[in-house]
C-alpha positions as CSV (number, residue, x, y, z in Angstrom):
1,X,0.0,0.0,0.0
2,X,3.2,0.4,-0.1
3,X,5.4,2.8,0.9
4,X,8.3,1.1,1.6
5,X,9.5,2.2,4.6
6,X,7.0,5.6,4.1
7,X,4.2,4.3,6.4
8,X,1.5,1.9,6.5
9,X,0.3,1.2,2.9
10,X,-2.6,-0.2,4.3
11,X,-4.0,-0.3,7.8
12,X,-6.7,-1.5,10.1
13,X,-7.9,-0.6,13.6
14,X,-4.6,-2.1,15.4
15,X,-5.2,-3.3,18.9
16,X,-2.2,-1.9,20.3
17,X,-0.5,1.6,19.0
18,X,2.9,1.6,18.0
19,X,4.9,4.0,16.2
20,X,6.4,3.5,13.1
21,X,9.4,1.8,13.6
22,X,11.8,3.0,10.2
23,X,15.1,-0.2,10.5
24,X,18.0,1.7,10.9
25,X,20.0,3.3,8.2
26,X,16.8,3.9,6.4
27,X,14.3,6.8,6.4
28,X,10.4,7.6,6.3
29,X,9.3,8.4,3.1
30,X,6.2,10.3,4.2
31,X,7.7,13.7,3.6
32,X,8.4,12.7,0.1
33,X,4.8,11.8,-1.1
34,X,3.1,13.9,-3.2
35,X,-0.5,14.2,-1.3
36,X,-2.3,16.2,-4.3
37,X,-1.9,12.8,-6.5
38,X,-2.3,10.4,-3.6
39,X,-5.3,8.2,-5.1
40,X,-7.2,5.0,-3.1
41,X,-10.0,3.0,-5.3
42,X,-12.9,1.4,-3.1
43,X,-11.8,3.4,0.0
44,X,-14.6,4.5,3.1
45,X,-15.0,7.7,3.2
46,X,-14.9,7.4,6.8
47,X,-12.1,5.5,7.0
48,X,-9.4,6.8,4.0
49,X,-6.1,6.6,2.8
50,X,-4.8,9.3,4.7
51,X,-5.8,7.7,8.2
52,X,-2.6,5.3,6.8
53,X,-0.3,7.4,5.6
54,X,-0.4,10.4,6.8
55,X,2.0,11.0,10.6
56,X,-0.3,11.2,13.5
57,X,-3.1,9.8,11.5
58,X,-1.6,6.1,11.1
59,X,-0.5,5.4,15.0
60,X,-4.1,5.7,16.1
61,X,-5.5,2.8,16.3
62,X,-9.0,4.3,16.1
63,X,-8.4,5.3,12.4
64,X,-7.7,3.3,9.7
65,X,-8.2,2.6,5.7
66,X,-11.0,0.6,4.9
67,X,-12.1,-0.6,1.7
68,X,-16.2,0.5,1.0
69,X,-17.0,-2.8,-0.7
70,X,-15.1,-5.5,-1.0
71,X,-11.6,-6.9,0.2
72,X,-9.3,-5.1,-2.5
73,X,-8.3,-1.5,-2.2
74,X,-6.4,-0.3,-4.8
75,X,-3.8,2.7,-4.0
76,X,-1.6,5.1,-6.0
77,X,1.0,6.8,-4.3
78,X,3.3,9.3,-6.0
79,X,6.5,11.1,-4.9
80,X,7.7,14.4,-5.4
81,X,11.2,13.3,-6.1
82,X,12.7,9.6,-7.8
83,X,13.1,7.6,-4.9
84,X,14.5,3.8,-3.7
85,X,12.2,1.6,-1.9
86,X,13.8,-1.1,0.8
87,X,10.9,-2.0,2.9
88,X,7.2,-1.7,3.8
89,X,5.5,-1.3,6.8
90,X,1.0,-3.0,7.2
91,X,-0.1,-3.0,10.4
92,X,-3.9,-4.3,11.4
93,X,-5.2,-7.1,13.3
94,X,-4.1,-10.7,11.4
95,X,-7.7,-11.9,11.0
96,X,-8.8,-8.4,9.3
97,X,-5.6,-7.1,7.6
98,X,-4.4,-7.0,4.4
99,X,-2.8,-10.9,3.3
100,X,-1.6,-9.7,0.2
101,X,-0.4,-6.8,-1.6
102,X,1.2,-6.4,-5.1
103,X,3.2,-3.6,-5.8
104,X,3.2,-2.2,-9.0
105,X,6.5,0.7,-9.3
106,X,5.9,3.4,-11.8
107,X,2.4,2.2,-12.8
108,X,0.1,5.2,-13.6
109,X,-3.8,5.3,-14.2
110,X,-4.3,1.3,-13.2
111,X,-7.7,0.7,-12.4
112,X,-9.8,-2.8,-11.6
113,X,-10.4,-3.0,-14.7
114,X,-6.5,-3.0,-15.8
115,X,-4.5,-4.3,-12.3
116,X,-4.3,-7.6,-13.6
117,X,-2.5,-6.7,-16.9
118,X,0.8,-5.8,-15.5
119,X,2.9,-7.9,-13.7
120,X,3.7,-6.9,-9.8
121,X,7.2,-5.5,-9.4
122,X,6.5,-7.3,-5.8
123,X,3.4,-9.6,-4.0
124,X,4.2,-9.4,-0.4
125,X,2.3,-12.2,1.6
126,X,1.8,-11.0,5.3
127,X,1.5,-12.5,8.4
128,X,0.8,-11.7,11.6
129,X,4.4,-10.9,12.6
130,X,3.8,-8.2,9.6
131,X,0.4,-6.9,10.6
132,X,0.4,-7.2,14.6
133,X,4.1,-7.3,15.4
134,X,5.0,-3.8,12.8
135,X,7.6,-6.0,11.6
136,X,8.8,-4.4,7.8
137,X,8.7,-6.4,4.7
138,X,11.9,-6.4,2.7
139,X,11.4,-5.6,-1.1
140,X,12.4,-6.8,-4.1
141,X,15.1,-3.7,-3.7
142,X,16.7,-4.3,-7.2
143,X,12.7,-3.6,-8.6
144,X,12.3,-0.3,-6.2
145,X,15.8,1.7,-7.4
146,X,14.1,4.7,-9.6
147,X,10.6,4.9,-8.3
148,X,8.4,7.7,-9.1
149,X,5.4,6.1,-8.4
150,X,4.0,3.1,-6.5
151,X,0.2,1.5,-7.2
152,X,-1.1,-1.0,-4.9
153,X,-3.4,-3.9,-4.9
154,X,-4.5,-4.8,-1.0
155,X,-6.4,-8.4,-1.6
156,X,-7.6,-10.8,0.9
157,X,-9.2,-13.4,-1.7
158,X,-8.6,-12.1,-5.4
159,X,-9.9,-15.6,-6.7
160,X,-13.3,-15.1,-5.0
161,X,-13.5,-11.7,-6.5
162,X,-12.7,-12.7,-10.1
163,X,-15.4,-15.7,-9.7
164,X,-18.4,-12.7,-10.0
């Protein structure tokens, strides 16, 4: 949802807060987004893409990014400046959290209707040590060198979606 070391890509409630732990040697991305072209398909209203990314928002466990229909939440995140990706940090309870993302780098204007066109630069499969412990999900670092922009597919059960 992915951020790589920026923040939560994609959140839920958390039952404990915990700050965002960045592994040494490495930095937050956060400052680097560009919020005017931040973009989240299927989000709540209530419940958006900023209450992930955004510092303050994302270490209250009483906010969080919620998809407004189904399990898949697909989010665009662009920076103001070419960046290098290492690591991601989800957090969320392990029965209601993301279990998979696929991380699309330098992907622009991807919708549902095109996601599954392009191959994932990354599919991170997360447990609970990702989504209850804040423990950070090393990338594919050699795909994340030059990345402008990163789109995000947050799926619990893609095969029961494409079965409609």
């Amino acid at each position: 949802m992915a951020a790589a070391n920026a923040a939560a890509a994609a959140a839920t409630p958390s039952p404990a807060p915990a700050a965002v732990q960045v592994p040494r040697g490495q930095v937050d991305l956060v400052d680097f987004i560009d919020w005017s072209g931040v973009e989240c398909l299927n989000q709540d209203s209530s419940h958006n893409i900023a209450n992930a990314l955004k510092q303050g928002y994302r270490d209250d466990e009483g906010l969080y990014l919620a998809s407004d229909s189904d399990e898949q939440l697909l989010i665009y995140i662009p920076f103001m400046q070419v960046v290098k990706l290492h690591s991601a940090l989800f957090k969320g309870p392990e029965e209601e959290g993301p279990k998979t993302v696929k991380l699309f780098s330098n992907k622009e204007h991807m919708g549902f209707s095109n996601v599954n066109d392009y191959p994932p630069s990354d599919s991170l499969d997360l447990s609970s040590n990702h989504l209850v412990e804040n423990k950070p999900v090393t990338l594919k670092y050699v795909k994340f060198q030059n990345v402008r922009s990163v789109d995000t597919t947050n799926m619990k059960d893609l095969k029961k979606i494409e079965e409609h």
